[in-house]
mmCIF file of the C-alpha atoms, coordinates in Angstrom:
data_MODEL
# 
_entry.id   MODEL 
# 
loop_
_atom_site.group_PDB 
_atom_site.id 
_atom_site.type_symbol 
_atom_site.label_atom_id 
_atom_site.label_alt_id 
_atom_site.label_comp_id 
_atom_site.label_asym_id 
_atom_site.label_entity_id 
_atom_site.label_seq_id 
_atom_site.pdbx_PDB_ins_code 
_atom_site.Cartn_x 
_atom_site.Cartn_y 
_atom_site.Cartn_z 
_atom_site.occupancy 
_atom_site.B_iso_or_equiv 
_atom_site.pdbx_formal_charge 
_atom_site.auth_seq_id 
_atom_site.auth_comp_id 
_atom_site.auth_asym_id 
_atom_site.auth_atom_id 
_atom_site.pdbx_PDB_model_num 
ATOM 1   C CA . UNK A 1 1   ? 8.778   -20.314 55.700 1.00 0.00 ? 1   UNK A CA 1 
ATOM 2   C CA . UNK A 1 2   ? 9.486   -21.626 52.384 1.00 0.00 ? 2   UNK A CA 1 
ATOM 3   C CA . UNK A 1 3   ? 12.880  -23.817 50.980 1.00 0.00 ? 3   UNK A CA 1 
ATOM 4   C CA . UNK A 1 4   ? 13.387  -23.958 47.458 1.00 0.00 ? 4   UNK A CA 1 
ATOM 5   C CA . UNK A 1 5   ? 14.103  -27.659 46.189 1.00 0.00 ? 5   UNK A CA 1 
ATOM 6   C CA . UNK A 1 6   ? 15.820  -26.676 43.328 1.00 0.00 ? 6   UNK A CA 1 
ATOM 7   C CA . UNK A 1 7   ? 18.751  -28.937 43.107 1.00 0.00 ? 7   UNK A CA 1 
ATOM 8   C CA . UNK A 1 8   ? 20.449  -30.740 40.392 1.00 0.00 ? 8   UNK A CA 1 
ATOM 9   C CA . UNK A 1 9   ? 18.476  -33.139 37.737 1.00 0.00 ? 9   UNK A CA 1 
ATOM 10  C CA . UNK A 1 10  ? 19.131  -36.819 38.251 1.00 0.00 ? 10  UNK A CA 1 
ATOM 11  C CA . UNK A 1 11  ? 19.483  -37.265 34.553 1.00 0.00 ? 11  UNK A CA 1 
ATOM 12  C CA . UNK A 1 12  ? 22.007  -40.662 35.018 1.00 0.00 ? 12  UNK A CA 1 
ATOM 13  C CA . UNK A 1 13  ? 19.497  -42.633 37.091 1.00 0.00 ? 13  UNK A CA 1 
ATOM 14  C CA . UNK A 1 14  ? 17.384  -42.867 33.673 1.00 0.00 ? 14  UNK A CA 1 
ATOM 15  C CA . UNK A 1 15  ? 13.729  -42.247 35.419 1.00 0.00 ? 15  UNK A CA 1 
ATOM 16  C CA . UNK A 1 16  ? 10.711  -41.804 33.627 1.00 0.00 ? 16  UNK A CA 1 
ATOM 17  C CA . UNK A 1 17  ? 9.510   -38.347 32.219 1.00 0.00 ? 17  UNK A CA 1 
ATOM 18  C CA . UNK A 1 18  ? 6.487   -36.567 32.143 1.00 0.00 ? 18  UNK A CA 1 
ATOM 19  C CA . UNK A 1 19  ? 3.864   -36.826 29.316 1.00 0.00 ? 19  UNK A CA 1 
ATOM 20  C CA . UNK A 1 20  ? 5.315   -35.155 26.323 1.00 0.00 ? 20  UNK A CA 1 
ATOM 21  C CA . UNK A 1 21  ? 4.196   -31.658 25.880 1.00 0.00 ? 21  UNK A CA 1 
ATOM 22  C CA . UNK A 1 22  ? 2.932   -31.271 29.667 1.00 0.00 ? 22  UNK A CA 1 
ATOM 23  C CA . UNK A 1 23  ? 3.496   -28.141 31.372 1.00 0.00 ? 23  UNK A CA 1 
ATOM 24  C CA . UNK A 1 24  ? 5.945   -27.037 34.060 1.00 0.00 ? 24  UNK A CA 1 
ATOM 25  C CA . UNK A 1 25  ? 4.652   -27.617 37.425 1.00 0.00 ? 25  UNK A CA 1 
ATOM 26  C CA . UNK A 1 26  ? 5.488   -25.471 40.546 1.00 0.00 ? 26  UNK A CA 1 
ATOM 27  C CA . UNK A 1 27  ? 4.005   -27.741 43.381 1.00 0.00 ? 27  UNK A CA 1 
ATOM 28  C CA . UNK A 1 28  ? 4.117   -26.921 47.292 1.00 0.00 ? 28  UNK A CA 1 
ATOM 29  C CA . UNK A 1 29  ? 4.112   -29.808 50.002 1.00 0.00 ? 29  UNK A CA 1 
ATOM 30  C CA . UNK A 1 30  ? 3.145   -28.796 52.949 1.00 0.00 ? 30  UNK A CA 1 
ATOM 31  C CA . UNK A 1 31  ? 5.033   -30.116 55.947 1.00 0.00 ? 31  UNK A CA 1 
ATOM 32  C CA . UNK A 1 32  ? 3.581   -29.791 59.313 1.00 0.00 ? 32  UNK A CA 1 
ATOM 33  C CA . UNK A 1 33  ? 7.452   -29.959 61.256 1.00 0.00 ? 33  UNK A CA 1 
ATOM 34  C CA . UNK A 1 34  ? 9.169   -32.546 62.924 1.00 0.00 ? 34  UNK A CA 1 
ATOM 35  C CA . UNK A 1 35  ? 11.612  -34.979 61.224 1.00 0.00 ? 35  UNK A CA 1 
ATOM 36  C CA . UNK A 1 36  ? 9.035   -37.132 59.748 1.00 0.00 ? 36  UNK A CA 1 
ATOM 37  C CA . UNK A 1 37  ? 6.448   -34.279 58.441 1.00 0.00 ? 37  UNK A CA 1 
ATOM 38  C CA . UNK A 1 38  ? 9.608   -32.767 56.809 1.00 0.00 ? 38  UNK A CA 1 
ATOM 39  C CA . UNK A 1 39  ? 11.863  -35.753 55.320 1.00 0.00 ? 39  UNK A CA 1 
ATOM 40  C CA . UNK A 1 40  ? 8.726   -37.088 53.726 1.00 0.00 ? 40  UNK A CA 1 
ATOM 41  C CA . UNK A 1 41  ? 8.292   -33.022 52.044 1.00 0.00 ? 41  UNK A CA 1 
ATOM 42  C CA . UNK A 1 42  ? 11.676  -32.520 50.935 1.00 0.00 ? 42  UNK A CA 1 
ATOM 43  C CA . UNK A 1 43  ? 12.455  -36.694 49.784 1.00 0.00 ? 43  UNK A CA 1 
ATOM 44  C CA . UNK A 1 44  ? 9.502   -36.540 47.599 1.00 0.00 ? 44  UNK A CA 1 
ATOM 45  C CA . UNK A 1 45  ? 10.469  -33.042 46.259 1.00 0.00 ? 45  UNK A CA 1 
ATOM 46  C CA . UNK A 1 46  ? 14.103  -34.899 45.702 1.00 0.00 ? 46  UNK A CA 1 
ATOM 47  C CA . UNK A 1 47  ? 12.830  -37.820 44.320 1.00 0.00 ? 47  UNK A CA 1 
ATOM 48  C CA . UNK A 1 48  ? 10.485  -35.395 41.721 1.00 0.00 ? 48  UNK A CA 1 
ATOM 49  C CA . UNK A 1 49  ? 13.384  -33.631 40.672 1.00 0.00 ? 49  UNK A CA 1 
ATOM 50  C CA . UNK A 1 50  ? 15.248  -37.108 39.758 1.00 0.00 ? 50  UNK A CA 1 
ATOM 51  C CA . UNK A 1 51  ? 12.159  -38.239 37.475 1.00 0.00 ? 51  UNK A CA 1 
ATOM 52  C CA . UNK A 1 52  ? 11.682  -34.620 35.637 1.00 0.00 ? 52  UNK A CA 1 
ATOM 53  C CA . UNK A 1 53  ? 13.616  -31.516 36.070 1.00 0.00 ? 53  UNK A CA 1 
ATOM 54  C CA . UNK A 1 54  ? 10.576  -29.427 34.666 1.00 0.00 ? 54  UNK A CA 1 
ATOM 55  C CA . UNK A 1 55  ? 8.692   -29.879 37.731 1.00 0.00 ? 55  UNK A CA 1 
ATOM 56  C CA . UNK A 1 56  ? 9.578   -27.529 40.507 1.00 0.00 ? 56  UNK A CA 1 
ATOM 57  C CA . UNK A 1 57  ? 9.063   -28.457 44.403 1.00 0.00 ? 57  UNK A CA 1 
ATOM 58  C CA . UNK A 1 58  ? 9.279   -26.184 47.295 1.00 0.00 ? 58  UNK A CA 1 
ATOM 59  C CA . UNK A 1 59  ? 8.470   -27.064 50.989 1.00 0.00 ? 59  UNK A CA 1 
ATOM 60  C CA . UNK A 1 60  ? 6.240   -24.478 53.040 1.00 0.00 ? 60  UNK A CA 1 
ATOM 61  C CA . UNK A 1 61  ? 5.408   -24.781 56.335 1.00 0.00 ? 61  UNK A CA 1 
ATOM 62  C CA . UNK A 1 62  ? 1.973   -25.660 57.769 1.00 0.00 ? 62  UNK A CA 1 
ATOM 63  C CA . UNK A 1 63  ? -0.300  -25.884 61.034 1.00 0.00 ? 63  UNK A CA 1 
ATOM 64  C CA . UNK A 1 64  ? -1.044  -29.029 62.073 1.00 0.00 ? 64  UNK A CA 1 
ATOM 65  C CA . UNK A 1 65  ? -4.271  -28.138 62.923 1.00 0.00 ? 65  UNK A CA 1 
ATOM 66  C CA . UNK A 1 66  ? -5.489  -26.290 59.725 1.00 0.00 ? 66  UNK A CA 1 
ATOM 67  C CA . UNK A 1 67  ? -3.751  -28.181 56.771 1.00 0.00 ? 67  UNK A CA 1 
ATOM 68  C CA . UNK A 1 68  ? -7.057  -28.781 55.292 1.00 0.00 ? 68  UNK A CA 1 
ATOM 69  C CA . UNK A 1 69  ? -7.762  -25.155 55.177 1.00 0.00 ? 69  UNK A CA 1 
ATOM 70  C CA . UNK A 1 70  ? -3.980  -24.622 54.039 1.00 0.00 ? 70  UNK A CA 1 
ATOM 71  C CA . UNK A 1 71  ? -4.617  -26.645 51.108 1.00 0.00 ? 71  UNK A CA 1 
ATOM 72  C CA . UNK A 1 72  ? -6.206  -24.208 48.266 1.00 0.00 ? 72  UNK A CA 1 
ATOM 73  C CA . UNK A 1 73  ? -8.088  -25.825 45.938 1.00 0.00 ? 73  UNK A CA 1 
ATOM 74  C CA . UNK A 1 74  ? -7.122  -23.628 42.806 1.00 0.00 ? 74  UNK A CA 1 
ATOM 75  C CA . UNK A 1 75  ? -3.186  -24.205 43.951 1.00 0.00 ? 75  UNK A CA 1 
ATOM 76  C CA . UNK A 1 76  ? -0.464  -27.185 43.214 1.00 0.00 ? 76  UNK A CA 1 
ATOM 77  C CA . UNK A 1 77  ? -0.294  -28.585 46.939 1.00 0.00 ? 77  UNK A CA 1 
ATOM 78  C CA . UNK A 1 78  ? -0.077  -31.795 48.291 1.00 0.00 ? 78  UNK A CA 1 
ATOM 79  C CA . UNK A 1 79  ? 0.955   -32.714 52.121 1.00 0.00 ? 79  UNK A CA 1 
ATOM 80  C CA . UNK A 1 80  ? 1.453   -36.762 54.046 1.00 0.00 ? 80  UNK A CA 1 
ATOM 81  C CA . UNK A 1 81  ? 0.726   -35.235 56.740 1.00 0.00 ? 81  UNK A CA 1 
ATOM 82  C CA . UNK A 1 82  ? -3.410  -35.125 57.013 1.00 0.00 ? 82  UNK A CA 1 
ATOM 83  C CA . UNK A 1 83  ? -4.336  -38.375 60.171 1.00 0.00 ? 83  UNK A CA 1 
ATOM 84  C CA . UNK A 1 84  ? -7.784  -39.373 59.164 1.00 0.00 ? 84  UNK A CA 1 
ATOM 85  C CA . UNK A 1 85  ? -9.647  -37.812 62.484 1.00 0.00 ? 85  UNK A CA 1 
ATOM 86  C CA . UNK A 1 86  ? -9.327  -35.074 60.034 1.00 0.00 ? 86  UNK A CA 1 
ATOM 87  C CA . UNK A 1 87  ? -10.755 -36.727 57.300 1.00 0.00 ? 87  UNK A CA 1 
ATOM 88  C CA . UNK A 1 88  ? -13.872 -37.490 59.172 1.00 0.00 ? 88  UNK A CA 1 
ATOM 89  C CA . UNK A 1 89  ? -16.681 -35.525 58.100 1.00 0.00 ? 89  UNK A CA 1 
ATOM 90  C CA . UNK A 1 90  ? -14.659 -33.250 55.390 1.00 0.00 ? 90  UNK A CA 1 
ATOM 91  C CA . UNK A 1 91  ? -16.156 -32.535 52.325 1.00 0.00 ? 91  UNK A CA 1 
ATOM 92  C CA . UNK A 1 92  ? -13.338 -32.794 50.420 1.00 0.00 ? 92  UNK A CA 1 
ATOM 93  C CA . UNK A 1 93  ? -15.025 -32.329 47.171 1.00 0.00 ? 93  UNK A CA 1 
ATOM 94  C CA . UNK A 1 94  ? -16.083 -29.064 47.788 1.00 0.00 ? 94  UNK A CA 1 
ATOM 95  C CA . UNK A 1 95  ? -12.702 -28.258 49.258 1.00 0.00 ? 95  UNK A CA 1 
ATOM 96  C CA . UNK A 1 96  ? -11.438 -29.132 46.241 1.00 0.00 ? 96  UNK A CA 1 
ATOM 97  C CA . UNK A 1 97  ? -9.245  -31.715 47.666 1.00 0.00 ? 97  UNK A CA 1 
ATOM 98  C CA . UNK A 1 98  ? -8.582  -35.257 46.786 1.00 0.00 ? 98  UNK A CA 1 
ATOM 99  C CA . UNK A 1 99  ? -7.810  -37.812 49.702 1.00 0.00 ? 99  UNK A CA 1 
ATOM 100 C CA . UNK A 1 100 ? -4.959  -40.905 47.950 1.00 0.00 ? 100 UNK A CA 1 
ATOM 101 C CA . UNK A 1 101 ? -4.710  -43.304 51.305 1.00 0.00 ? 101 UNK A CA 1 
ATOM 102 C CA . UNK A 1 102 ? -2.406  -43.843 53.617 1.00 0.00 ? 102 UNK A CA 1 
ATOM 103 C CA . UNK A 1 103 ? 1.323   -42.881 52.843 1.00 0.00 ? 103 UNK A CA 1 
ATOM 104 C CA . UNK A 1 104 ? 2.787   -44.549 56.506 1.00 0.00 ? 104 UNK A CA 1 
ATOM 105 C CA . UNK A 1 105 ? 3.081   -48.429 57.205 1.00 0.00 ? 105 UNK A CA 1 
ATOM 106 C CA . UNK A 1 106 ? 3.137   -50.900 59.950 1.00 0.00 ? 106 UNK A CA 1 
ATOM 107 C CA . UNK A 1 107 ? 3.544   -49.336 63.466 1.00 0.00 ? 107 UNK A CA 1 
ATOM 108 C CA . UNK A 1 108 ? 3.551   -45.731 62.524 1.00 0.00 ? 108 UNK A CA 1 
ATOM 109 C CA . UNK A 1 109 ? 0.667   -43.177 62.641 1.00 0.00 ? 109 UNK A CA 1 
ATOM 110 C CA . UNK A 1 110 ? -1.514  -43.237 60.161 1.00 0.00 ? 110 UNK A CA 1 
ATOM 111 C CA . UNK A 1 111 ? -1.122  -39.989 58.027 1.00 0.00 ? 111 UNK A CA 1 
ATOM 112 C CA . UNK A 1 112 ? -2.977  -39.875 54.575 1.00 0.00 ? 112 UNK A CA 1 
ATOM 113 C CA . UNK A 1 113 ? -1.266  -37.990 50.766 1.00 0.00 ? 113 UNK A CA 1 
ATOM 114 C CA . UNK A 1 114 ? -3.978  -35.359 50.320 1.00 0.00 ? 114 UNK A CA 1 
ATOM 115 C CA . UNK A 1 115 ? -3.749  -33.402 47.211 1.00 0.00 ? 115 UNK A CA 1 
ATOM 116 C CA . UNK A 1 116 ? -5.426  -30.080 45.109 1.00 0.00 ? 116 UNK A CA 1 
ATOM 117 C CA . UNK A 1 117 ? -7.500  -30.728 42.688 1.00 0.00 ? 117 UNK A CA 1 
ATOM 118 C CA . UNK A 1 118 ? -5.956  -28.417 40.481 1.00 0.00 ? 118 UNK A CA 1 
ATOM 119 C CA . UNK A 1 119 ? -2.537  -30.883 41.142 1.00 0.00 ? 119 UNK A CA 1 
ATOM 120 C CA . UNK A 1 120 ? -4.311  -33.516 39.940 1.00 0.00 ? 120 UNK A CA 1 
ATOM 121 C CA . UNK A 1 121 ? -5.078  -31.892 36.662 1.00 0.00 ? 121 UNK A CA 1 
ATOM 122 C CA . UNK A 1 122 ? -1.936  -30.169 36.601 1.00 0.00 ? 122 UNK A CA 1 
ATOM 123 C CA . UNK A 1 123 ? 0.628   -33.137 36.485 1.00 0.00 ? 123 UNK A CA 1 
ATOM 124 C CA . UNK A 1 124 ? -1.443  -36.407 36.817 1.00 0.00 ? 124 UNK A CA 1 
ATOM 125 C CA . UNK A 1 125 ? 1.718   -37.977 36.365 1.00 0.00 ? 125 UNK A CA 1 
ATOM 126 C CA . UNK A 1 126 ? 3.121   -36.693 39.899 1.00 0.00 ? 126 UNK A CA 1 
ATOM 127 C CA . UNK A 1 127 ? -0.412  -37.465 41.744 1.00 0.00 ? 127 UNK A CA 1 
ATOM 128 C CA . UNK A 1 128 ? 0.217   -41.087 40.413 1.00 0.00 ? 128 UNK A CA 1 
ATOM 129 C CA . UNK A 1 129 ? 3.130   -41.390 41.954 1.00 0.00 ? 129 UNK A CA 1 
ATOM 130 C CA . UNK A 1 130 ? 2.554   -39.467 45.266 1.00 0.00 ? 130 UNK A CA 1 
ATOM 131 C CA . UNK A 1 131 ? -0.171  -41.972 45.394 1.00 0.00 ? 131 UNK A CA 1 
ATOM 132 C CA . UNK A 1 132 ? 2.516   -45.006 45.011 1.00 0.00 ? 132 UNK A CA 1 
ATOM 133 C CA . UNK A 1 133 ? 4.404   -43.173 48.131 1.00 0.00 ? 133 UNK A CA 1 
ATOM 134 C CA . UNK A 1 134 ? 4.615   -45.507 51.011 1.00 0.00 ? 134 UNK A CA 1 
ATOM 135 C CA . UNK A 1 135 ? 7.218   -45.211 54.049 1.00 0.00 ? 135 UNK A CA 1 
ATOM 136 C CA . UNK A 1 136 ? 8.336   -47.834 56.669 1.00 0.00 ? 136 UNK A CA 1 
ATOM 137 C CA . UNK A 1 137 ? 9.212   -46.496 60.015 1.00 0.00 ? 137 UNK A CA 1 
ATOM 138 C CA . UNK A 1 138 ? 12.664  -48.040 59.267 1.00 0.00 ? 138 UNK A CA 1 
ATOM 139 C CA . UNK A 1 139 ? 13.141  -45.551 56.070 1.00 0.00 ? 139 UNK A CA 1 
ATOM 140 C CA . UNK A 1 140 ? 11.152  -42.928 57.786 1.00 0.00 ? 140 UNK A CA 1 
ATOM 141 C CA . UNK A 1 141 ? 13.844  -42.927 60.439 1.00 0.00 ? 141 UNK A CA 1 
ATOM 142 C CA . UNK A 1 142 ? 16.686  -43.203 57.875 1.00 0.00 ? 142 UNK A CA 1 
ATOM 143 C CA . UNK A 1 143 ? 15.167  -40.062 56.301 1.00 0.00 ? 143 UNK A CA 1 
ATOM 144 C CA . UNK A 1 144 ? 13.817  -38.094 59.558 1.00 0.00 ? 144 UNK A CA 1 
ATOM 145 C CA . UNK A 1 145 ? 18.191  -38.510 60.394 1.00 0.00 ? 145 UNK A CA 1 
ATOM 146 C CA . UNK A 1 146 ? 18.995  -36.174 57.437 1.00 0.00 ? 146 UNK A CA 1 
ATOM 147 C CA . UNK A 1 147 ? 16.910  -33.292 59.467 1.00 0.00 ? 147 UNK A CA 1 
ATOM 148 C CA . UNK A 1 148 ? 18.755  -30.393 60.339 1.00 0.00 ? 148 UNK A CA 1 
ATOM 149 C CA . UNK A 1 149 ? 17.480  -26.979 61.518 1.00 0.00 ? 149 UNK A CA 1 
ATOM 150 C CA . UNK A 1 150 ? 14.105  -27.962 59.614 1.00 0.00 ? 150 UNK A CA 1 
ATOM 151 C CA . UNK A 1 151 ? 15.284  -28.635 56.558 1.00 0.00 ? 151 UNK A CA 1 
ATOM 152 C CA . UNK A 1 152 ? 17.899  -31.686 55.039 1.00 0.00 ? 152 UNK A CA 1 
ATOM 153 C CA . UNK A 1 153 ? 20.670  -29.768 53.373 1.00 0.00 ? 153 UNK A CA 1 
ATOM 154 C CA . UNK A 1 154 ? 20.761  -30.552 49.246 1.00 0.00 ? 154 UNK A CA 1 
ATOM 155 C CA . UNK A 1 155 ? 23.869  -32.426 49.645 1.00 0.00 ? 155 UNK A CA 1 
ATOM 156 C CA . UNK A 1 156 ? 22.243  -34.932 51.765 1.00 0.00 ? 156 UNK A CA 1 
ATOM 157 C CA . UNK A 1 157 ? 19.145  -34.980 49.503 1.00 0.00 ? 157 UNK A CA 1 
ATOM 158 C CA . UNK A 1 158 ? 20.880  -35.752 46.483 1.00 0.00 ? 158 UNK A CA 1 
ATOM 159 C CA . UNK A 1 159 ? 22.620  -38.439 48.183 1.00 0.00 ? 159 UNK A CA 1 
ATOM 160 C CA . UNK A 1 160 ? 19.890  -40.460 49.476 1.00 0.00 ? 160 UNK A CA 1 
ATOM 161 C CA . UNK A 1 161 ? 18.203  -40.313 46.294 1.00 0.00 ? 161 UNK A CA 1 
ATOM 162 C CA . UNK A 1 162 ? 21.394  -41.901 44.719 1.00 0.00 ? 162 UNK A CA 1 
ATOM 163 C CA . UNK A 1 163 ? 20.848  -44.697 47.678 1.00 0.00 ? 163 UNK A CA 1 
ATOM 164 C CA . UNK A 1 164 ? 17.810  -45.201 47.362 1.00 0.00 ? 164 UNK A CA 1 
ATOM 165 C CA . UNK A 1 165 ? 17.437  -45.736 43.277 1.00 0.00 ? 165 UNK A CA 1 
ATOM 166 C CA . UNK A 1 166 ? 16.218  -49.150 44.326 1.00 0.00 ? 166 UNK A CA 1 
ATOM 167 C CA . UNK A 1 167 ? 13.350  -48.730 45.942 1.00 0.00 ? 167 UNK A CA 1 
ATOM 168 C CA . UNK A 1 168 ? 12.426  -45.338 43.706 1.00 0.00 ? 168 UNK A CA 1 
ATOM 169 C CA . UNK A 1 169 ? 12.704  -47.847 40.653 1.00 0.00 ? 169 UNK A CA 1 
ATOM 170 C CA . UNK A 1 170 ? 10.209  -50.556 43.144 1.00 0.00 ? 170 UNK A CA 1 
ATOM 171 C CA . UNK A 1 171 ? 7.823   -48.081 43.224 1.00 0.00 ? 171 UNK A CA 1 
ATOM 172 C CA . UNK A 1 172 ? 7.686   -46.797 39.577 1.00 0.00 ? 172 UNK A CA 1 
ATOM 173 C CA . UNK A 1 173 ? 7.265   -50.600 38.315 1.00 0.00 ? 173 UNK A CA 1 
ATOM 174 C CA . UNK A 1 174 ? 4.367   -50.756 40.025 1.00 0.00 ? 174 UNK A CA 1 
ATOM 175 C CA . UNK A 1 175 ? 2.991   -47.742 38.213 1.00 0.00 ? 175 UNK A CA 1 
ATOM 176 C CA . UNK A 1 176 ? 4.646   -49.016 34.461 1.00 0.00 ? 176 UNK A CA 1 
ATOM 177 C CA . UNK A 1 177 ? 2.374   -46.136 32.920 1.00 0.00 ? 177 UNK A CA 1 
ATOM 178 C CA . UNK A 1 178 ? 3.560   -43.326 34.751 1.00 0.00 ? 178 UNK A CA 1 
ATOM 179 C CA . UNK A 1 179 ? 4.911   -41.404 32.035 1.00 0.00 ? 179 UNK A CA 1 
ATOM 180 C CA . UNK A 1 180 ? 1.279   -41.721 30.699 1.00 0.00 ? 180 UNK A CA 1 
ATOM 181 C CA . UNK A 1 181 ? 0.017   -39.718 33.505 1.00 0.00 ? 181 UNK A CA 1 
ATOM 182 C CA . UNK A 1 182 ? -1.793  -43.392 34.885 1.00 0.00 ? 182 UNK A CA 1 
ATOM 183 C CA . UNK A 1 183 ? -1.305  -46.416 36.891 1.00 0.00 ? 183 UNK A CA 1 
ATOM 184 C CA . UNK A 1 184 ? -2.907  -49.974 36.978 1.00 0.00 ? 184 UNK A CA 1 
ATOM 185 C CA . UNK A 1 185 ? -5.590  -50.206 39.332 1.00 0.00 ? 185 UNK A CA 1 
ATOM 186 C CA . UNK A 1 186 ? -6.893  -53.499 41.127 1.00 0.00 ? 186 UNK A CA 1 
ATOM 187 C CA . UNK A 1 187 ? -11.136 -54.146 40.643 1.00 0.00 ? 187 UNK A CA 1 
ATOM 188 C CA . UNK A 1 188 ? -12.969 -50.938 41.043 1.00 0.00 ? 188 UNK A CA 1 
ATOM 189 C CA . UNK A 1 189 ? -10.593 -49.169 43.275 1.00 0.00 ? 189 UNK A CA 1 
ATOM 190 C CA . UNK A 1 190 ? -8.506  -45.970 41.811 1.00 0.00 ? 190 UNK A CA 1 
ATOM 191 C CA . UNK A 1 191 ? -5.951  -46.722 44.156 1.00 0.00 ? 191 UNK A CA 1 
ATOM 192 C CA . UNK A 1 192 ? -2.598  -48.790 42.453 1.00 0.00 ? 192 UNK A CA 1 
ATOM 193 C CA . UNK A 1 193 ? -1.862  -52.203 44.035 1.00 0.00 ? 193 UNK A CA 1 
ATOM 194 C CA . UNK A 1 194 ? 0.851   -51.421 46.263 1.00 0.00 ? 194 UNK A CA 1 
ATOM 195 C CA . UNK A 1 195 ? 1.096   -52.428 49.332 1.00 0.00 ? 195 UNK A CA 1 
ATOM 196 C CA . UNK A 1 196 ? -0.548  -56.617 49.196 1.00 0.00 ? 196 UNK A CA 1 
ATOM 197 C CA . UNK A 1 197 ? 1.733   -57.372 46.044 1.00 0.00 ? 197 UNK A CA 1 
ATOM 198 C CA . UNK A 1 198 ? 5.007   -55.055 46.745 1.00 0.00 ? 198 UNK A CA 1 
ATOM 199 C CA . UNK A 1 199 ? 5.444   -53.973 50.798 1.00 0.00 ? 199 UNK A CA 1 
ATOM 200 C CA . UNK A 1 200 ? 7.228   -56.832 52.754 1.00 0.00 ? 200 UNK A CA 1 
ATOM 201 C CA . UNK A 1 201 ? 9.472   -58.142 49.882 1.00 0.00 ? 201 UNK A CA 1 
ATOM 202 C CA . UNK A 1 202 ? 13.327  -57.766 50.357 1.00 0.00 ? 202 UNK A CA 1 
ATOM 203 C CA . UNK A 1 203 ? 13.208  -56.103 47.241 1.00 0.00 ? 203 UNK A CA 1 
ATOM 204 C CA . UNK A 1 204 ? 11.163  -53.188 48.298 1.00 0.00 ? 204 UNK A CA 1 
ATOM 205 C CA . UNK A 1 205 ? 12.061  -52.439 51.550 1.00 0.00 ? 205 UNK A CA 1 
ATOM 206 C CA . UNK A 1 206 ? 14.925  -52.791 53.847 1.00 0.00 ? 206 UNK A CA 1 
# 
């Protein structure tokens, strides 16, 4: 099953854009069910929607158990929902696939952003961010409570992004060239510096 996101622009919360002249998107997440497979799916979809209306987000449903194989290389995926047992021994180049960390913090699961390559060259700009995308099982909880009947009804989406402006803004500062389609790194890592100089501050999280 697939649910459009295709809600109202955010235009008032003032977010950054896209590169100028990039193409339209159309990109799936894949949510494997269960409040916290599909808040994290349809928040991020909200939260996309808020930075750039020309990027559309759907949520499809996936099995556990095959999301690597559910993720096409030549397609605009992306899932949070891939635990690194999973990981272990994938050749993810040759899937086509591209692996951004760990998207859940403290006491939670560990569940790794895993991406297309043909996202990444799509709308770099998005990948930058999903890879800025980091939940606490407080907010986790907050969003898993909007789920209803597998899905968080648009109403309820469009109000937590309002909410949550905040901590959307927290995480775009740390990536100040996002409309650029890049983030700061830290050393030799391609991986932003998130979570030693941002998670844990009052600021951030709540």
């Amino acid at each position: 099953m697939k649910h459009s996101l295709a809600g109202a622009a955010f235009a008032a919360l003032g977010l950054l854009a896209a590169p100028c002249g990039a193409l339209a998107a159309d990109i799936t997440f894949l949510s494997v069910g269960g409040p916290p497979s599909i808040a994290k799916a349809h928040t991020f979809g909200a939260i996309l929607r808020a930075l750039d209306s020309q990027h559309a987000a759907s949520v499809s449903d996936a099995e556990a158990g095959g999301l690597l194989d559910a993720l096409k290389a030549d397609a605009l995926l992306a899932t949070f929902d891939v635990p690194p047992e999973a990981l272990k021994g994938a050749d993810l180049d040759a899937l086509g696939l591209v692996d951004l960390g760990p998207n859940q913090m403290g006491a939670l699961p560990e569940r790794h952003t895993v991406v297309t390559r043909a996202l990444t060259e799509a709308a770099p700009e998005v990948v930058a961010f999903l890879n800025l995308f980091f939940v606490s099982s407080s907010r986790l909880d907050e969003m898993g409570s909007l789920v209803q009947d597998e899905s968080i009804a648009q109403a309820d989406l469009d109000a937590w992004v309002q909410a949550n402006e905040p901590w959307i803004r927290n995480m775009l500062a740390l990536c100040p060239q996002f409309s650029a389609g890049a983030c700061e790194t830290d050393g030799d890592s391609n991986r932003p510096f998130k979570a030693q100089d941002w998670y844990g501050t009052p600021e951030a999280d709540r």
